[in-house]
N, CA, C and O atoms as a printed pandas DataFrame, in Angstrom:
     atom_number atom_name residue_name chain_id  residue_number  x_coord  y_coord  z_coord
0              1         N          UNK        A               1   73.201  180.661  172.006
1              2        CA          UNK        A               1   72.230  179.602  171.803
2              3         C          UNK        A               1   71.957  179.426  170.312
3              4         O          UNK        A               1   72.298  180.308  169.525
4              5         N          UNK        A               2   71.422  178.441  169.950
5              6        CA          UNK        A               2   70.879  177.960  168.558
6              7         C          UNK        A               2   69.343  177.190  168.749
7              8         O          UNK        A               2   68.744  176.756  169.732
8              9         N          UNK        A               3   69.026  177.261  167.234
9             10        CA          UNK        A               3   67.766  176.165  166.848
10            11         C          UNK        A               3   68.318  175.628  166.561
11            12         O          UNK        A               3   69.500  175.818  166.274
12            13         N          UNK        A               4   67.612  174.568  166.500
13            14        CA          UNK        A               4   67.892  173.106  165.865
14            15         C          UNK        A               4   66.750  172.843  164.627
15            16         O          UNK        A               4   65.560  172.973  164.913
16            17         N          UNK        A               5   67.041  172.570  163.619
17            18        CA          UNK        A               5   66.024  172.196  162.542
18            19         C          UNK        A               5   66.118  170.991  161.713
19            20         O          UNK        A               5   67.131  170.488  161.228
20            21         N          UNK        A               6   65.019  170.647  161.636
21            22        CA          UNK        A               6   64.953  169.518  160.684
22            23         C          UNK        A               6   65.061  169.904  159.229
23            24         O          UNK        A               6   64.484  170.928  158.864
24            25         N          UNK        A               7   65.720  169.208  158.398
25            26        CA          UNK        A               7   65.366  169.836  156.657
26            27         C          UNK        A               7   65.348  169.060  155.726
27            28         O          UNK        A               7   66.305  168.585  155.115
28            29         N          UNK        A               8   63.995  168.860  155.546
29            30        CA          UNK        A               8   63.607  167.488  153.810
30            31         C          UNK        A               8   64.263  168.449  152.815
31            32         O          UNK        A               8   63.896  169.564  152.441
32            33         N          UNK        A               9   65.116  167.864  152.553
33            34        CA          UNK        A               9   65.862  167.728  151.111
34            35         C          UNK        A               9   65.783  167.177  150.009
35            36         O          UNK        A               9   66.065  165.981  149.938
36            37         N          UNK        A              10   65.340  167.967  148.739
37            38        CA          UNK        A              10   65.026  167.416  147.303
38            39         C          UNK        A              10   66.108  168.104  146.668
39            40         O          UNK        A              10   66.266  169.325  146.661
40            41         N          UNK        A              11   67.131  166.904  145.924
41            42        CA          UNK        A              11   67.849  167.368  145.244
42            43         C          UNK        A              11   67.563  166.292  143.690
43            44         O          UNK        A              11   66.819  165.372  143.347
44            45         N          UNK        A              12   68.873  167.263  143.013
45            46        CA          UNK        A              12   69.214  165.782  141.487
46            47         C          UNK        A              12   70.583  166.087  141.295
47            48         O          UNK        A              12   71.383  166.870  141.807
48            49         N          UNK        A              13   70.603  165.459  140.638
49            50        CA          UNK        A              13   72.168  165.561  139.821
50            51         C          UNK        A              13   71.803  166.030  137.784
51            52         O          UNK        A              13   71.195  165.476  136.869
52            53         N          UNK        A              14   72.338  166.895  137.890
53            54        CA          UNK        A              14   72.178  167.794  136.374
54            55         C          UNK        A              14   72.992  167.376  135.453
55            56         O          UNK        A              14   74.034  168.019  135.320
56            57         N          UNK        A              15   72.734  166.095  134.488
57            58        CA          UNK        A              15   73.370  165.129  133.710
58            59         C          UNK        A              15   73.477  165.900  132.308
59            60         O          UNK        A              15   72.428  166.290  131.797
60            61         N          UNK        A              16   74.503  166.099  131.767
61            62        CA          UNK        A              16   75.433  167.136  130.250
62            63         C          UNK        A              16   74.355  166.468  129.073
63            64         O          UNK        A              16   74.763  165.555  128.355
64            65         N          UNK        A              17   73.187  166.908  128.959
65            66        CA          UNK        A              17   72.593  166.117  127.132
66            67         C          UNK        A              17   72.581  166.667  126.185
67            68         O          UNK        A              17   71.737  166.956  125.337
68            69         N          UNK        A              18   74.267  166.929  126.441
69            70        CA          UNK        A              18   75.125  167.186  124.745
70            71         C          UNK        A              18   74.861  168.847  124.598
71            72         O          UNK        A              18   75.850  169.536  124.349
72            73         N          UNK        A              19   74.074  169.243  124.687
73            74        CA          UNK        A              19   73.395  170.844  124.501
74            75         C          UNK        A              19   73.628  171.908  125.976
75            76         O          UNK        A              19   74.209  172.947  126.288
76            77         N          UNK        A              20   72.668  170.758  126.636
77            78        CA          UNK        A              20   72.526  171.860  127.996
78            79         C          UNK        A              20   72.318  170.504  129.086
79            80         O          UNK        A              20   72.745  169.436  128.648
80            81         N          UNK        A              21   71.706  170.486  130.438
81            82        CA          UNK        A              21   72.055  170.197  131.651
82            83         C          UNK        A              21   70.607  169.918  131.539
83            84         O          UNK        A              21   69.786  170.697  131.054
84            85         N          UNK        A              22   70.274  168.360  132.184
85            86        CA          UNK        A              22   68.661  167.905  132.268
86            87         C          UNK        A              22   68.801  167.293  133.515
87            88         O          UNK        A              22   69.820  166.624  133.681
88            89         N          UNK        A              23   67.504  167.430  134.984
89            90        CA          UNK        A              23   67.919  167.159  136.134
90            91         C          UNK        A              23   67.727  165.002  135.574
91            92         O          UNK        A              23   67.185  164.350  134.681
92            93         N          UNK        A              24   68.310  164.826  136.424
93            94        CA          UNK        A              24   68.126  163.255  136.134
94            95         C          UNK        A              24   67.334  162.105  137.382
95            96         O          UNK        A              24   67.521  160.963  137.802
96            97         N          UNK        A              25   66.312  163.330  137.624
97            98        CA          UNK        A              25   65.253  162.468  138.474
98            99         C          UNK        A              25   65.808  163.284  139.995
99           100         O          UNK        A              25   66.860  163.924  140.000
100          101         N          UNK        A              26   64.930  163.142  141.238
101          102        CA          UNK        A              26   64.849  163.557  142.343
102          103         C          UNK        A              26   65.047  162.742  143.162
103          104         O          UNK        A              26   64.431  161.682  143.054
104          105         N          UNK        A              27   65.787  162.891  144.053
105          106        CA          UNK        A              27   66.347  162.499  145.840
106          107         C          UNK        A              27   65.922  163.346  147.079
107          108         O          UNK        A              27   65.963  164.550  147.328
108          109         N          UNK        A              28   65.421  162.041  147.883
109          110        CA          UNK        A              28   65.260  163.074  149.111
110          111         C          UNK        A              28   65.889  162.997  150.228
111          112         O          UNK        A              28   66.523  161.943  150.183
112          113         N          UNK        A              29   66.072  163.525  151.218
113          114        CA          UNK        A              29   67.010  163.113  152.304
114          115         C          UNK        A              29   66.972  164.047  153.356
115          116         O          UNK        A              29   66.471  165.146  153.116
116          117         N          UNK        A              30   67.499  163.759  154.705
117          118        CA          UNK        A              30   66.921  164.208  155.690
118          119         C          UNK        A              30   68.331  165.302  156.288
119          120         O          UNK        A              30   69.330  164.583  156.323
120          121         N          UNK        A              31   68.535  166.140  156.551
121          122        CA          UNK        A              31   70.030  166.978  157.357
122          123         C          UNK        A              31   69.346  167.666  158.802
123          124         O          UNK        A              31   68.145  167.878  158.966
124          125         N          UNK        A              32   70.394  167.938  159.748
125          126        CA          UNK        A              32   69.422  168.485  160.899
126          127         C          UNK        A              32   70.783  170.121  160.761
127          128         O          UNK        A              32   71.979  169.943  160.531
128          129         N          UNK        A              33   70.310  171.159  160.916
129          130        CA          UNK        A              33   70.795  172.142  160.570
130          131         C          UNK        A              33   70.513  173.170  162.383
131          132         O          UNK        A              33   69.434  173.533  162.852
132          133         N          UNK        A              34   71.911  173.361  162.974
133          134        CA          UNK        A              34   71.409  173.987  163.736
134          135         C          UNK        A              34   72.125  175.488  163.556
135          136         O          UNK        A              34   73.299  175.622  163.213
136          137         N          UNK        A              35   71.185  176.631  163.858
137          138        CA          UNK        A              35   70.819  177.636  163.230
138          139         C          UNK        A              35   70.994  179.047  164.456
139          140         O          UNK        A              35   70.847  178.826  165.658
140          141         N          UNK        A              36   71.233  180.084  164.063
141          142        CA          UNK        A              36   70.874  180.794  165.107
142          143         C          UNK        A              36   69.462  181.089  165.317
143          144         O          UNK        A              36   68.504  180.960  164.555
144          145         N          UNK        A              37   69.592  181.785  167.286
145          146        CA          UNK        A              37   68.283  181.750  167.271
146          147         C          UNK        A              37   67.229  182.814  166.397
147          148         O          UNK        A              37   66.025  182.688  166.176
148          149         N          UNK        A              38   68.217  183.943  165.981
149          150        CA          UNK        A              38   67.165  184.995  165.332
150          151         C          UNK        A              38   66.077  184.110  164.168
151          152         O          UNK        A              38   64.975  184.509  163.791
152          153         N          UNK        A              39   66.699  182.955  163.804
153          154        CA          UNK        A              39   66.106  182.451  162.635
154          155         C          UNK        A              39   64.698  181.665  163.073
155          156         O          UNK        A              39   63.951  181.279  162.175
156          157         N          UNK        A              40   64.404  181.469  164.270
157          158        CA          UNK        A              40   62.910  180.872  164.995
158          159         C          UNK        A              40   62.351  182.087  164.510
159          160         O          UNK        A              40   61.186  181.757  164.289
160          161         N          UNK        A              41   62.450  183.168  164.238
161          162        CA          UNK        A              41   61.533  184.376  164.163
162          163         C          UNK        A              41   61.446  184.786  163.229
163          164         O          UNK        A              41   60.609  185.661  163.006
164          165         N          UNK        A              42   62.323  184.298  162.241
165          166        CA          UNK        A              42   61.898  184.437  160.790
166          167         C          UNK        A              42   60.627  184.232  160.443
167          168         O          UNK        A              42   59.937  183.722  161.327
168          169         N          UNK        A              43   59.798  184.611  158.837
169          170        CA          UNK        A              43   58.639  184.142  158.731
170          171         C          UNK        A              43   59.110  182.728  158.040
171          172         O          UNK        A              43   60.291  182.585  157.724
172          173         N          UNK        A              44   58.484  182.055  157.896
173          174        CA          UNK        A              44   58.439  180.411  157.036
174          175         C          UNK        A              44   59.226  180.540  155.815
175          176         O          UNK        A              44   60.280  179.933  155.625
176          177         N          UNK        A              45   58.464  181.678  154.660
177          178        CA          UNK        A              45   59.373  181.692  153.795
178          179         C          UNK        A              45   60.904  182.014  153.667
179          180         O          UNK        A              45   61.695  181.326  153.021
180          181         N          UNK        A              46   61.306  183.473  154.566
181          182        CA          UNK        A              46   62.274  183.595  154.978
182          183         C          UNK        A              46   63.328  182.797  155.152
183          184         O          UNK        A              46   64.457  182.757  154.663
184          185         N          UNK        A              47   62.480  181.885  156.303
185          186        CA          UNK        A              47   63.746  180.557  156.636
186          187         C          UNK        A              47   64.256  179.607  155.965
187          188         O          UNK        A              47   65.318  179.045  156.235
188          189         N          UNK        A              48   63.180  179.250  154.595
189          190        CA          UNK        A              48   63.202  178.322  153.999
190          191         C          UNK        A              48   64.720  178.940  153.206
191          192         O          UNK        A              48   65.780  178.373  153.470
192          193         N          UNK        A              49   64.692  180.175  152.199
193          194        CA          UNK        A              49   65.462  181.352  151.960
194          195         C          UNK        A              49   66.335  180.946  152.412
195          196         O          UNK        A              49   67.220  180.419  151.737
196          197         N          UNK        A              50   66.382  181.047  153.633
197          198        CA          UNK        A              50   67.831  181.156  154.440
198          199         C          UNK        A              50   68.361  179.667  154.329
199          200         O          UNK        A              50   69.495  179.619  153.854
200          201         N          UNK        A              51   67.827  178.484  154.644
201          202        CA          UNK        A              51   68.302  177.451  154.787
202          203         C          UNK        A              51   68.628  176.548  152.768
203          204         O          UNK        A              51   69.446  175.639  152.629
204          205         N          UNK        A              52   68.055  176.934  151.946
205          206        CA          UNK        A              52   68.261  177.065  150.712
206          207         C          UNK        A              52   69.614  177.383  150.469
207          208         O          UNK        A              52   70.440  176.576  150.041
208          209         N          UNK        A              53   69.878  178.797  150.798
209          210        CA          UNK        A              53   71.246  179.490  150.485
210          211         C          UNK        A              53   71.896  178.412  151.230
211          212         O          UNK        A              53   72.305  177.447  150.585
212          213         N          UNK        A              54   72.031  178.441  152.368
213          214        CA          UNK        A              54   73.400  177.199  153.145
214          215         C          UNK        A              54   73.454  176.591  152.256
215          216         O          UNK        A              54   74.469  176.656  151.563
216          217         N          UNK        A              55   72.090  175.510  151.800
217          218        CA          UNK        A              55   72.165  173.764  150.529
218          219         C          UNK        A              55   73.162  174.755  149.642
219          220         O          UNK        A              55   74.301  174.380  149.922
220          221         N          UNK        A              56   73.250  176.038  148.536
221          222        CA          UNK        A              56   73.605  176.171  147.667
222          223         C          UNK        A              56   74.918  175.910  148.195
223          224         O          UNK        A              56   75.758  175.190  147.654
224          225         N          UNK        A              57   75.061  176.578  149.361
225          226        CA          UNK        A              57   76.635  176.957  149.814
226          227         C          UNK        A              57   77.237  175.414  149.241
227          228         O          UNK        A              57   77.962  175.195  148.271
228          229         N          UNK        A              58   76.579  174.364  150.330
229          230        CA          UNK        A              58   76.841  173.292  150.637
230          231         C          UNK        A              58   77.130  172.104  149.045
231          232         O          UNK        A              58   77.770  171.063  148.894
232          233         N          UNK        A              59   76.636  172.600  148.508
233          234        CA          UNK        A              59   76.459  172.025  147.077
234          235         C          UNK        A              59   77.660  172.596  145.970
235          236         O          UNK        A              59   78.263  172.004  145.076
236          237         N          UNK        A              60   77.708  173.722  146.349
237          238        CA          UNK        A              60   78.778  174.242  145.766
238          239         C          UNK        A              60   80.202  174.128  145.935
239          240         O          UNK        A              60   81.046  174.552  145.145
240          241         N          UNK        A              61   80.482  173.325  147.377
241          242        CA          UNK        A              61   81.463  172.751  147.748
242          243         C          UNK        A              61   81.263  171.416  146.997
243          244         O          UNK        A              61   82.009  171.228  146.036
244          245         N          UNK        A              62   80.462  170.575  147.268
245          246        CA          UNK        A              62   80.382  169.075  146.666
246          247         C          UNK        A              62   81.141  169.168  145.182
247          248         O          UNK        A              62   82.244  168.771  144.805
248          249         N          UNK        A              63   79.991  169.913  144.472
249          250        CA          UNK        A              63   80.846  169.979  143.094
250          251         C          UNK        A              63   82.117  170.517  142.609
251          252         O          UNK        A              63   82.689  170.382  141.528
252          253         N          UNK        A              64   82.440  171.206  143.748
253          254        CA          UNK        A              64   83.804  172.024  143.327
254          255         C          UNK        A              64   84.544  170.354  143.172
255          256         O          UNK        A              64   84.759  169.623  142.206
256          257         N          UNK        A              65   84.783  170.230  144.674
257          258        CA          UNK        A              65   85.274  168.201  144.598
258          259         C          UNK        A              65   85.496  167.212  143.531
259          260         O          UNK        A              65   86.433  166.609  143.007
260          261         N          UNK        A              66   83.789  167.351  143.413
261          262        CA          UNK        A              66   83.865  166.112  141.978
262          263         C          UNK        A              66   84.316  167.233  141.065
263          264         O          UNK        A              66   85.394  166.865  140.596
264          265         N          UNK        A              67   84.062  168.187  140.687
265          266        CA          UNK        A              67   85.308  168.941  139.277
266          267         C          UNK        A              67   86.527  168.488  139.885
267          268         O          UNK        A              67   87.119  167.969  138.938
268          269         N          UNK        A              68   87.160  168.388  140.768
269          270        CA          UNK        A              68   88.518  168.332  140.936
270          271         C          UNK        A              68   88.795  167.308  140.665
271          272         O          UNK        A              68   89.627  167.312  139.758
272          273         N          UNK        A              69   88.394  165.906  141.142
273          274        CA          UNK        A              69   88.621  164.233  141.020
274          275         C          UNK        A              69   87.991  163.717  139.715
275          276         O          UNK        A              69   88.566  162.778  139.164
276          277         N          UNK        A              70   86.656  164.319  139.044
277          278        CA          UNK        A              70   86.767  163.839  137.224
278          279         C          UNK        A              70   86.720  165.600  136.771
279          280         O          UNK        A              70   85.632  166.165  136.888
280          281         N          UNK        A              71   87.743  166.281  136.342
281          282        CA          UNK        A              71   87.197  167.429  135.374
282          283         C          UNK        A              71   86.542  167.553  134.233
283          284         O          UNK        A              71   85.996  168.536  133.733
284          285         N          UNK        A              72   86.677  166.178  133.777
285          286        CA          UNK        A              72   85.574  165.883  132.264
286          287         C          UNK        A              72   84.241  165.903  132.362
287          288         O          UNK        A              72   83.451  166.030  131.427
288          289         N          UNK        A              73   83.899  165.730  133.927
289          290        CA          UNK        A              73   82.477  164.739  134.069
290          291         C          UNK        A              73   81.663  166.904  133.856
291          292         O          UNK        A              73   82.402  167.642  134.507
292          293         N          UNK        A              74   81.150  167.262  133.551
293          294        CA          UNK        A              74   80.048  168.180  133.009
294          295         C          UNK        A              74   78.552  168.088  133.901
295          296         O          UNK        A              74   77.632  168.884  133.711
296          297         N          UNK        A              75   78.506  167.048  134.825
297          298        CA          UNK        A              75   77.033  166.826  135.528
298          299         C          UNK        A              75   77.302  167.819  136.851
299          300         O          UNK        A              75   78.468  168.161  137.047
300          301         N          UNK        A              76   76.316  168.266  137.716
301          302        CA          UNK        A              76   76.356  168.443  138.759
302          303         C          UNK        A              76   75.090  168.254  139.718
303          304         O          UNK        A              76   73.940  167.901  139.457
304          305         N          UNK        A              77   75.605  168.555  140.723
305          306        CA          UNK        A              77   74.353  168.292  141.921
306          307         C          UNK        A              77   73.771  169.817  142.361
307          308         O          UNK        A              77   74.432  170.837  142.560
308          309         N          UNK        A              78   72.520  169.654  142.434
309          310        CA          UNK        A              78   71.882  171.139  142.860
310          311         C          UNK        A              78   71.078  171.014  143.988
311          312         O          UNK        A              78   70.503  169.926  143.994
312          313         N          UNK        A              79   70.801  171.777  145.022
313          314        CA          UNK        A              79   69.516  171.212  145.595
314          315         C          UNK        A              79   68.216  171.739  145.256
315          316         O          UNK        A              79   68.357  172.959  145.169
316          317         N          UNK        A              80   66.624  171.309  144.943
317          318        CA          UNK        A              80   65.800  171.737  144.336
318          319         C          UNK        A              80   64.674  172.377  145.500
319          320         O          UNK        A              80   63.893  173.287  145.222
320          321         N          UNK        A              81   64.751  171.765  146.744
321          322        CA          UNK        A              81   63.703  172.446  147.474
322          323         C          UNK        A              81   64.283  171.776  149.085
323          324         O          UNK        A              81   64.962  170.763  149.255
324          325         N          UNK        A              82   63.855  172.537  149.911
325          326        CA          UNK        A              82   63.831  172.407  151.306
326          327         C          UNK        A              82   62.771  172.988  152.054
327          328         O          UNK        A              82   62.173  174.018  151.744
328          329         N          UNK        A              83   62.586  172.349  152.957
329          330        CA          UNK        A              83   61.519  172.130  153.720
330          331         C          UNK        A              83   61.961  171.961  155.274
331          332         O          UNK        A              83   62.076  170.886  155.862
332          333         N          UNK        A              84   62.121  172.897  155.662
333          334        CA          UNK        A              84   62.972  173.070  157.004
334          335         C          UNK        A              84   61.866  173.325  158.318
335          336         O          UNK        A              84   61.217  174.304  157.948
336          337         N          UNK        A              85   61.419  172.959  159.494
337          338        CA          UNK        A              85   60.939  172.422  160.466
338          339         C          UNK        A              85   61.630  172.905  161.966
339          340         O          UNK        A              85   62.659  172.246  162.117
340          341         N          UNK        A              86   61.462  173.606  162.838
341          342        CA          UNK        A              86   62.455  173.935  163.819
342          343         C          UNK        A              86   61.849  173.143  165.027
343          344         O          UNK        A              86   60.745  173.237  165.565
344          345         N          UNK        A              87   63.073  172.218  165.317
345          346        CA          UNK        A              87   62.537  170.892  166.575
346          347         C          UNK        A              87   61.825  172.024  167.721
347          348         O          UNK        A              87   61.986  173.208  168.017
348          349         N          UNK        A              88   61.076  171.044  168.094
349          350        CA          UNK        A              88   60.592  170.977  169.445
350          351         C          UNK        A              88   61.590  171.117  170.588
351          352         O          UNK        A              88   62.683  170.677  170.231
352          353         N          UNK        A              89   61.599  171.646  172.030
353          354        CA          UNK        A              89   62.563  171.098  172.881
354          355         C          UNK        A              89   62.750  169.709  173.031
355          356         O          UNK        A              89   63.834  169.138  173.145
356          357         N          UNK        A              90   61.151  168.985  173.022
357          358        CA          UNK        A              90   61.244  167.392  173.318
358          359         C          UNK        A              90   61.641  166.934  172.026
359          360         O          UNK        A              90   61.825  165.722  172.137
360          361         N          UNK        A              91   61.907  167.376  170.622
361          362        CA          UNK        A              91   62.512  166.565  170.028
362          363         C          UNK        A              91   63.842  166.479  169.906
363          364         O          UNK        A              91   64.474  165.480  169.563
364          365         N          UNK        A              92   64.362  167.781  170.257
365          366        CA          UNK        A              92   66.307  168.090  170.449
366          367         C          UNK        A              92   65.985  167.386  171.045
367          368         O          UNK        A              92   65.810  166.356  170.394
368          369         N          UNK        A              93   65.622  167.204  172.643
369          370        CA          UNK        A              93   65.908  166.271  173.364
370          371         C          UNK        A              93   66.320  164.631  173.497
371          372         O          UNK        A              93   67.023  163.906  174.202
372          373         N          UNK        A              94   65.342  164.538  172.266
373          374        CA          UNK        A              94   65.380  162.664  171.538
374          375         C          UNK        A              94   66.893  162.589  171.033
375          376         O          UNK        A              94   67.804  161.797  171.276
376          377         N          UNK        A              95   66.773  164.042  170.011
377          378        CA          UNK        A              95   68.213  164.180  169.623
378          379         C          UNK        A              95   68.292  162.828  168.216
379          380         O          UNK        A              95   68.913  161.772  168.102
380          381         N          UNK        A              96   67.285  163.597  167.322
381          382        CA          UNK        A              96   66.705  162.532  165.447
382          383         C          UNK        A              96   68.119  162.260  165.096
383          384         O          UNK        A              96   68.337  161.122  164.680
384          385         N          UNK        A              97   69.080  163.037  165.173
385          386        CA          UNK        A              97   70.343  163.358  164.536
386          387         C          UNK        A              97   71.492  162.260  164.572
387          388         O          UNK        A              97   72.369  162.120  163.720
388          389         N          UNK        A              98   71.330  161.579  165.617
389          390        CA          UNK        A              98   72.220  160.471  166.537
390          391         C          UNK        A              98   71.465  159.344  165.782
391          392         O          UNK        A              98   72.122  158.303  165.811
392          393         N          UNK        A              99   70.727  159.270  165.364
393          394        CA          UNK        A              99   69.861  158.167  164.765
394          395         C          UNK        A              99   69.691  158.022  162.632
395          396         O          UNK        A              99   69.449  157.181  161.766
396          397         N          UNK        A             100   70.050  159.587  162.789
397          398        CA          UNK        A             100   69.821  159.699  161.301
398          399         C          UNK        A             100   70.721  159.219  160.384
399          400         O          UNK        A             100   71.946  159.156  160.495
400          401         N          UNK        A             101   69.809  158.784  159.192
401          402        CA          UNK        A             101   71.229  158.060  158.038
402          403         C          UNK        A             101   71.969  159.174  157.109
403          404         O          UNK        A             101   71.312  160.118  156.668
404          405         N          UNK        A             102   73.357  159.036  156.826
405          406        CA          UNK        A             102   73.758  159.693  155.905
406          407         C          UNK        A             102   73.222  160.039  154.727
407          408         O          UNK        A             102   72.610  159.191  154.077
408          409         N          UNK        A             103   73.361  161.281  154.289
409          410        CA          UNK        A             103   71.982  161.505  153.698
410          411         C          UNK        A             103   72.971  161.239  151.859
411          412         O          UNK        A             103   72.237  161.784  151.035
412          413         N          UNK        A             104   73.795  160.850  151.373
413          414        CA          UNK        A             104   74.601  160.595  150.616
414          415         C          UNK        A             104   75.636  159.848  150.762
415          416         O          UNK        A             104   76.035  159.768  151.924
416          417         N          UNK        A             105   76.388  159.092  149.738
417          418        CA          UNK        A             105   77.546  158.680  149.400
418          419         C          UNK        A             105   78.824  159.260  149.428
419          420         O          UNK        A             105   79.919  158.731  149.621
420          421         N          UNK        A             106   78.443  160.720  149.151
421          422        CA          UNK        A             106   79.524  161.849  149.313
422          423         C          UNK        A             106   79.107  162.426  150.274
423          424         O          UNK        A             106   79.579  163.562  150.323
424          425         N          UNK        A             107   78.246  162.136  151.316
425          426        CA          UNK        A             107   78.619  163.285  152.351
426          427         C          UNK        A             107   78.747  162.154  153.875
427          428         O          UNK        A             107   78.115  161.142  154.177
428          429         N          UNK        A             108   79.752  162.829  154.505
429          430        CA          UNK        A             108   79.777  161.689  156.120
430          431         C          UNK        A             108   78.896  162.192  157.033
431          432         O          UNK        A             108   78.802  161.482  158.034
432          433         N          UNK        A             109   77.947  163.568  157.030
433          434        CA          UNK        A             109   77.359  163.625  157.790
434          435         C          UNK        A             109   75.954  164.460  157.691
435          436         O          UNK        A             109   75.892  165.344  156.836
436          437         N          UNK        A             110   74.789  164.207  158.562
437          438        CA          UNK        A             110   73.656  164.840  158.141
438          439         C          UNK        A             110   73.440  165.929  159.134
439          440         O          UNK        A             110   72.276  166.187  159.440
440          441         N          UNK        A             111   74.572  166.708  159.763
441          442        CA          UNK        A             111   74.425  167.873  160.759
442          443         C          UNK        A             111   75.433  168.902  160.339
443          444         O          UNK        A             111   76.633  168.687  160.169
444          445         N          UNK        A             112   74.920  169.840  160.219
445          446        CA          UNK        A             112   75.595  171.313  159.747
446          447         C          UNK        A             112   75.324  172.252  160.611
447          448         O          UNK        A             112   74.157  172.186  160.997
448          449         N          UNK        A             113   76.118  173.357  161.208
449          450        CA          UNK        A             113   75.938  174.130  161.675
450          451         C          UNK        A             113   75.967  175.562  161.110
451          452         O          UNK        A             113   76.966  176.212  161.421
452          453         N          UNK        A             114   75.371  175.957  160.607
453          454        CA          UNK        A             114   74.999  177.623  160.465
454          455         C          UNK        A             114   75.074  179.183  160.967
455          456         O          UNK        A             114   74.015  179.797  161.097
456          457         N          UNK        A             115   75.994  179.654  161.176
457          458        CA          UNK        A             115   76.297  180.570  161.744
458          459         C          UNK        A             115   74.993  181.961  161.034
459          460         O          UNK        A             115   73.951  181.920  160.380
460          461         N          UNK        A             116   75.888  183.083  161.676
461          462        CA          UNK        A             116   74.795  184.104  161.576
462          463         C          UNK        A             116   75.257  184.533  160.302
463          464         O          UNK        A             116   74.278  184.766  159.594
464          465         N          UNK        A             117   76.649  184.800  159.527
465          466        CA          UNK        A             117   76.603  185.171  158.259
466          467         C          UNK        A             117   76.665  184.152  157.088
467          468         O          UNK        A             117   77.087  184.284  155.939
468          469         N          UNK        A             118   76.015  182.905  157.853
469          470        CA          UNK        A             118   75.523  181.826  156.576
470          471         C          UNK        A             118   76.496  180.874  156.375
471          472         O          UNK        A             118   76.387  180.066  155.453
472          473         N          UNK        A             119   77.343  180.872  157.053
473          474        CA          UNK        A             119   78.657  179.934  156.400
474          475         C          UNK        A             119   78.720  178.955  157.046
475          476         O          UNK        A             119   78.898  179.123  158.253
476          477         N          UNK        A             120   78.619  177.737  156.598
477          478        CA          UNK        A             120   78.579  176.178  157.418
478          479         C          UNK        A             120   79.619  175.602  157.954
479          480         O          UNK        A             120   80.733  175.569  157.432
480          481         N          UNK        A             121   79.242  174.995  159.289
481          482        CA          UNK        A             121   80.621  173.688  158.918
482          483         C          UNK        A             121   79.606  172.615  159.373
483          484         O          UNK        A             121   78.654  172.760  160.139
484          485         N          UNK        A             122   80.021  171.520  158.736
485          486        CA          UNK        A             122   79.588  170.160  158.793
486          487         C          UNK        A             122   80.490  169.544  160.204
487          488         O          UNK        A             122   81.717  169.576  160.296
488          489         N          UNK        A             123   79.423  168.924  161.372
489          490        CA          UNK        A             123   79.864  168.423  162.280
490          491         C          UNK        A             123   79.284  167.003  162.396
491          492         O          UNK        A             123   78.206  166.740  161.863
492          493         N          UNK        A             124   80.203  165.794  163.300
493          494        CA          UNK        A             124   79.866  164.689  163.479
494          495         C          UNK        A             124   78.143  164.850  164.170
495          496         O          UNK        A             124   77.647  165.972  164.269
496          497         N          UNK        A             125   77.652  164.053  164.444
497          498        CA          UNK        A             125   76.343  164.062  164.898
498          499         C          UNK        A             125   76.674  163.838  166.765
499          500         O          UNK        A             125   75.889  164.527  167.417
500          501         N          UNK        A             126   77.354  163.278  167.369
501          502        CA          UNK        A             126   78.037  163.288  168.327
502          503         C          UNK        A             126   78.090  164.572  168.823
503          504         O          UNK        A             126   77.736  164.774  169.985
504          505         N          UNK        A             127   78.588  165.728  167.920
505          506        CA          UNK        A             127   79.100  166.979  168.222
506          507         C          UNK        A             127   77.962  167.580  168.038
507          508         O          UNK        A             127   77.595  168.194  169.040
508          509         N          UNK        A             128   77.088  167.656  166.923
509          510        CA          UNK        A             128   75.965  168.236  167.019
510          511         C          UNK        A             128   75.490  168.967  168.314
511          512         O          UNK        A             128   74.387  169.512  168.345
């Protein structure tokens, strides 16, 4: 079995000003992350912790990408905070996910799945 979670996402993109890396303003966006169940029993901070590390995971793939397709470009994407929420039965049930918008340009989907040693895969929302 799994949770299902909701997760407000604040990220930026970390633009090169010549010296060092300045965030270039904040984005928010919505992902539904389903999780194992030990993680309902986490405390709040914990989970947040836990669902943080995935964004890094998840982010750290993005940019590997864009290094590969511009290697000049010096900016990257980070995520700055999450705010993760574990549905209701009646809200899996609605099933937000089937309804939700892509939460980026670079990404096709706003559902990730989370295993127990942290490692994602990104699934259609269908599959969710």
């Amino acid at each position: 079995m799994s949770k299902k979670l909701q997760v407000a996402l604040t990220d930026t993109l970390m633009a090169w000003a010549g010296e060092f890396h300045v965030p270039s303003g904040e984005r928010l966006s919505t992902y539904y992350l389903s999780v194992p169940d030990s993680w309902a029993s986490l405390s709040q901070a914990q989970l947040k912790a836990n669902v943080f590390e995935a964004f890094q995971a998840i982010y750290a793939g993005f940019n590997a990408h864009f290094r590969a397709v511009e290697p000049d470009d010096l900016a990257y994407l980070t995520p700055l905070d999450v705010k993760p929420s574990i549905l209701t039965a009646d809200e899996e049930q609605a099933a937000p996910w089937l309804q939700a918008h892509v939460p980026a340009v670079w990404e096709w989907t706003p559902c990730v799945v989370v295993d127990e040693a942290g490692a994602y895969t990104k699934v259609d929302p269908v599959d969710f």
